[in-house]
N, C-alpha and C positions, 0 to 999 in steps of 0.2 A: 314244484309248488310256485316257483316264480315264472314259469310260463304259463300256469293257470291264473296267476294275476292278472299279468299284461295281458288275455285274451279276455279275463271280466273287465278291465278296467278300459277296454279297448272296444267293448260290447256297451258301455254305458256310455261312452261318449257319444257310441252315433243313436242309441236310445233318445239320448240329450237333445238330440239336433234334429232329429226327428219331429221331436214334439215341440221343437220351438218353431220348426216350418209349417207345422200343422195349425199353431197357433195363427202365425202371423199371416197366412192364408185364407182363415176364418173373413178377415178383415178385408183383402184382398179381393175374395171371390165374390162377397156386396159391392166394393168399391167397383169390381169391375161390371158388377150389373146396371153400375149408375151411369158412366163415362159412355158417351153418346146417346142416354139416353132420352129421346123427344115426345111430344104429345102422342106420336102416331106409334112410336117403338122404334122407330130408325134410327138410323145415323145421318145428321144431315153434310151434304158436302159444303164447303169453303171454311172461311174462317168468322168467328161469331165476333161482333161490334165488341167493341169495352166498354162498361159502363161505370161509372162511379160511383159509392155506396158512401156519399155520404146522407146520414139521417137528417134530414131538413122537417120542419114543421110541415110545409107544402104534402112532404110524402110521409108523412105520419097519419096515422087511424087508430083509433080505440077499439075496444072489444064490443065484439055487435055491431060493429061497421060491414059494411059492403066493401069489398078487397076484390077490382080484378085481375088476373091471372093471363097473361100473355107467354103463352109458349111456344115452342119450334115445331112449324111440320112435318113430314116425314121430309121433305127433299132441299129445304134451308133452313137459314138463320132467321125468316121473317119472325119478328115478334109483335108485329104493328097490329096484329086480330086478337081481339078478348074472347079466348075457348075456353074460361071457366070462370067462374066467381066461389068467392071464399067468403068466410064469414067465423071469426073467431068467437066461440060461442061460452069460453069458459078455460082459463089455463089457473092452476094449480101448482103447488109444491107439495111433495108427499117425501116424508122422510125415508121413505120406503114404498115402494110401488106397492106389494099387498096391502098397505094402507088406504089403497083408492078403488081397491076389491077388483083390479083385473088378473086376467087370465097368466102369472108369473111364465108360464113354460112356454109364450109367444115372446119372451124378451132373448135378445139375440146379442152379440159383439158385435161390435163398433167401431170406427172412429171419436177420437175427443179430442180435440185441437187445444190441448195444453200449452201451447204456441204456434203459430201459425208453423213455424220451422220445425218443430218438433212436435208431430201427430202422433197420439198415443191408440192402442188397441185396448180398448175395455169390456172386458169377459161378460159376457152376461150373468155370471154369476155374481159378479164383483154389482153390476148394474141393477140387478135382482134385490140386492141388500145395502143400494144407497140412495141417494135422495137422488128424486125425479120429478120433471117437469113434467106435468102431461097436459095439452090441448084437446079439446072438444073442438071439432072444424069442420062447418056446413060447408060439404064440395056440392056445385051445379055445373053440370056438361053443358056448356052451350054451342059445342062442335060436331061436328060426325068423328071425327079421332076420340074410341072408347078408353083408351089408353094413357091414365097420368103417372107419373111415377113422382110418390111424395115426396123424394127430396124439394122438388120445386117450392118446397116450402120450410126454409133455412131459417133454425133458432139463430141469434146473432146476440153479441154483445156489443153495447157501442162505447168504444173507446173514448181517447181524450181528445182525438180531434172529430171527434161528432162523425164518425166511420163506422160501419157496418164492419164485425170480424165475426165470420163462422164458430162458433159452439163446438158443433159435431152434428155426425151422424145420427139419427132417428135409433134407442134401443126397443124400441116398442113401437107396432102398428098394428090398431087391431083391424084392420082389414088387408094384412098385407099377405105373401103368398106364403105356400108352403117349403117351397126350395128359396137357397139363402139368397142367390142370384137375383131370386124375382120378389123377391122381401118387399121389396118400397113399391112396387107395381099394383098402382086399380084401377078395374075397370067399372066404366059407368057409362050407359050409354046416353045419347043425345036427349036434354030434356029433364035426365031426371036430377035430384038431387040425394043427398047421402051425407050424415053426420059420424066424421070417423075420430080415431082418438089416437094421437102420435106422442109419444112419450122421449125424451130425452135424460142421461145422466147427466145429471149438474155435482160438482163438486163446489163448494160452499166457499172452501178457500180459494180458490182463482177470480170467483164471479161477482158479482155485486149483483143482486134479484133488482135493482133498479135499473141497471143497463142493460136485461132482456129486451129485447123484440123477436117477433118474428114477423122474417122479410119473407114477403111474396116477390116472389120472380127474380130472386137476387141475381145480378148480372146481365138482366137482362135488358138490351134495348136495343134503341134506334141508329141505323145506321150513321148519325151524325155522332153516336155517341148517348143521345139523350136519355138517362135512366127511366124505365118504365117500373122499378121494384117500387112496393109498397113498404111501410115497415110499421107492424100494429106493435102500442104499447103495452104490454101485460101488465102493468098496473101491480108488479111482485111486492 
């Protein structure tokens, strides 16, 4: 009897460990669909400038502004060409995503930067049945690169020194793909325009709905350093 214990209780451990790699992979396998990811879908070689997020007036926009979007091409870091324009057409709070009548079985796990140090994974299930921010967001291709991948467009909180700090990851795209890897991935070709809707979990108690933005092109810029990100106010 007690060797048929130690072989259940020996059987649940690794059931256990199982499913905690399975979870924390969920997370992983997005994240790793993002890491390198540029305008064209490459990886570009060297190393990319640093740029400083602080939220200045200068680079601040409201909702219904023109927002442009400088991103990397397939083979560097340039970010000095505008390949899209953005237009934030309407962002929300919904105490529940079915409350805003989208499609619930496209919301995925995630990233939530519960501190920068300590990145947490949130279940789509858990994201499914808590309050969410969602964007309305006119994208225009002004490139031959069909290829954007929406993170380049980072909810952000602004802290106490007027700083840009990441949110988290997108739990909702309703134009995003069908495998999880290619989730944040669209295409658009030269020319046209397209109004998509990115949804994020917000937890109520970390956030202050006054210190949203979302930054266009967060980190990115010019080789001397010069920030090119935008950062629109959501007016929560």
């Amino acid at each position: 009897m007690k060797k048929v214990q130690k072989y259940f209780y020996c059987f649940l451990s690794i059931l256990c460990l199982c499913i905690l790699t399975f979870s924390l992979s969920g997370c992983s396998e997005i994240k790793d669909g993002i890491v390198g990811t540029s305008a064209g879908g490459g990886k570009p070689e060297g190393e990319a400038p640093k740029s400083d997020v602080s939220i200045t007036t200068e680079r601040t926009k409201q909702i219904g502004d023109v927002c442009e979007l400088r991103t990397m091409s397939d083979n560097d870091f340039d970010t000095s060409t505008v390949r899209w324009k953005c237009i934030v057409q309407k962002a929300k709070l919904y105490d529940k995503p079915s409350d805003a009548g989208i499609d619930t079985s496209r919301i995925i796990t995630s990233e939530y930067y519960k501190s920068p140090e300590m990145p947490v994974c949130i279940d789509a299930s858990v994201a499914a049945n808590s309050m969410m921010l969602l964007c309305d967001i006119e994208i225009e291709n002004l490139n031959d690169f069909e290829n954007l991948n929406i993170t380049s467009l980072d909810l952000v909180s602004k802290d106490s020194k007027g700083e840009a700090q990441q949110v988290g990851l997108p739990n909702y795209f309703s134009h995003g793909g069908t495998e999880d890897a290619k989730y944040y991935d669209f295409t658009l070709t030269k020319g046209r325009k397209e109004t998509v809707q990115v949804g994020w979990y917000i937890d109520p108690n970390d956030l202050d709905n006054d210190s949203l933005y979302l930054a266009i092109g967060l980190g990115n810029a010019l080789k001397d350093q010069t920030s090119l990100a935008t950062y629109v106010n959501l007016n929560l």
